[in-house]
C-alpha positions in Angstrom: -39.2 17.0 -1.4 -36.2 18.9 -3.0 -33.1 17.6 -4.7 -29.8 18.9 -5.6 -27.9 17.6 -7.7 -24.3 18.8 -9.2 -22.5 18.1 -12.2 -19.5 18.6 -14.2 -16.7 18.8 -11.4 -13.3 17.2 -12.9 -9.8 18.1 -13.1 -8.0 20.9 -15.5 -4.5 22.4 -15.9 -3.9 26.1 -14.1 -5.7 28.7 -16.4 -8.4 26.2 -17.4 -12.2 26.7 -17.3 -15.0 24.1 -15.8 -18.1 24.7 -15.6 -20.5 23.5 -12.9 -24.5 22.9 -13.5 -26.8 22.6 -10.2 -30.1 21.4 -10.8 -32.9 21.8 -7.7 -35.8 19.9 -8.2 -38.5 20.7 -5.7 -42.8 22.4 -5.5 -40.7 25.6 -6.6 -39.5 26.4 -10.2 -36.8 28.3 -8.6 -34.3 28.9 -5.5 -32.0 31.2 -4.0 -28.8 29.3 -5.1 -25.2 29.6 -3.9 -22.2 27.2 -4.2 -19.8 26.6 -1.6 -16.2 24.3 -1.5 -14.5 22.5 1.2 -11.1 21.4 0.4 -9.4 18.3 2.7 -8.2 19.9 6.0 -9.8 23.1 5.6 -13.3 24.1 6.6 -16.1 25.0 3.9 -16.1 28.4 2.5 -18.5 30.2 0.3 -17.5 30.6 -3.2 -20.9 32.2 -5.3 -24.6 33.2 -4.7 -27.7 33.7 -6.8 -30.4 35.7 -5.8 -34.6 33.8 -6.0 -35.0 36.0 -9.0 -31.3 35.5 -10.5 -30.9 39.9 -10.5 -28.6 39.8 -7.8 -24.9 37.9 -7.7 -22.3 37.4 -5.1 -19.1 36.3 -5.1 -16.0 35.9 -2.6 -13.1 37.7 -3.1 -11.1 35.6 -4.2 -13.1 33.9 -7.0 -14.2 37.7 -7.9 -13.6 38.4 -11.6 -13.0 34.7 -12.5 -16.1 32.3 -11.7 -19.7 33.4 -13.1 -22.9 32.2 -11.5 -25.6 32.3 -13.1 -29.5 30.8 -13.9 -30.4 28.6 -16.6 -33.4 29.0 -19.2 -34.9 26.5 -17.2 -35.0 28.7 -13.8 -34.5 25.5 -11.6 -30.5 25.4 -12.9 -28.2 27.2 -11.5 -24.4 27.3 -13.3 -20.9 28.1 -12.1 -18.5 29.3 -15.0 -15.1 28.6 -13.8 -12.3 30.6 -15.8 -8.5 30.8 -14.8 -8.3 28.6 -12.3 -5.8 28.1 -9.8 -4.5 25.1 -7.9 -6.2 26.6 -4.6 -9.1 26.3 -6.1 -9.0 22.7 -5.6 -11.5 21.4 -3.6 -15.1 19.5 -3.1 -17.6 22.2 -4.7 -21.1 21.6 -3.3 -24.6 23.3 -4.3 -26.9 24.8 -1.7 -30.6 26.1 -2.2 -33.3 27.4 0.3 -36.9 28.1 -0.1 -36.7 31.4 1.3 -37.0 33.9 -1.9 -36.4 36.7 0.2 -32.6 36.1 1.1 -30.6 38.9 -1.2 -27.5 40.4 0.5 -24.3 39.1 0.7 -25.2 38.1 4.4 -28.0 36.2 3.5 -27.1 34.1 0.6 -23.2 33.4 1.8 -24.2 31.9 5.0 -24.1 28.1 4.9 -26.8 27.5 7.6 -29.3 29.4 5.4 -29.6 27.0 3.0 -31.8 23.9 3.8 -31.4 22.2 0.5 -27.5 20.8 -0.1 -26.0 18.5 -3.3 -23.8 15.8 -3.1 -20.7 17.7 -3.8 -18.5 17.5 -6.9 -14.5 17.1 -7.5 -12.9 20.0 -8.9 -8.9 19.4 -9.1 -6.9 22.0 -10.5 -2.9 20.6 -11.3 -0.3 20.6 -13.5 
């Protein structure tokens, strides 16, 4: 059985930083990865992706040149850097993972219905 769980949501002042750990524990000792956020009133949107082998990265425009996503030294963590964030970044942030290692474009890994595996969610509020 696999688990997701999320970690380290909270609230910060515009230009702040958070960042987000993702931890799938499952047969595997790693996952194609991807974070998505849903905030009230709006429908879920895809923020960042991470590739099976963590070479390959994608982002959505408009998180493009301020979150990071990358893999832990223990393979089976995944981590979203947060940096300059904005009040419409506000939102529920949840963590995805699928079994499939062969998902790897931007198609693939920022679909929501190709990930089997989902977190809990956690809060990130960005205000003044």
């Amino acid at each position: 059985q696999v688990q997701v769980t999320e970690s380290g949501g909270g609230s910060v002042q515009p230009g702040g930083s958070l960042q987000l750990s993702c931890t799938v524990s499952g047969p595997f000792n790693r996952y194609p990865s991807g974070w998505f956020r849903q905030a009230p009133g709006k429908e879920r949107e895809f923020v960042a992706a991470i590739s099976w082998s963590g070479g390959t990265t994608h982002y959505a425009a408009t998180v493009e040149g301020r979150f990071t996503i990358s893999r832990g030294n223990a393979q089976n963590t995944v981590y979203l850097q947060m940096d300059s964030l904005k009040p419409e970044d506000t939102a529920g942030y949840y963590c995805a993972a699928d079994s499939d290692s062969y998902l790897i474009s931007f198609a693939d890994l920022s679909a929501a219905d190709n990930y089997e595996y989902w977190g809990q969610g956690t809060q990130v509020t960005v205000s003044s």
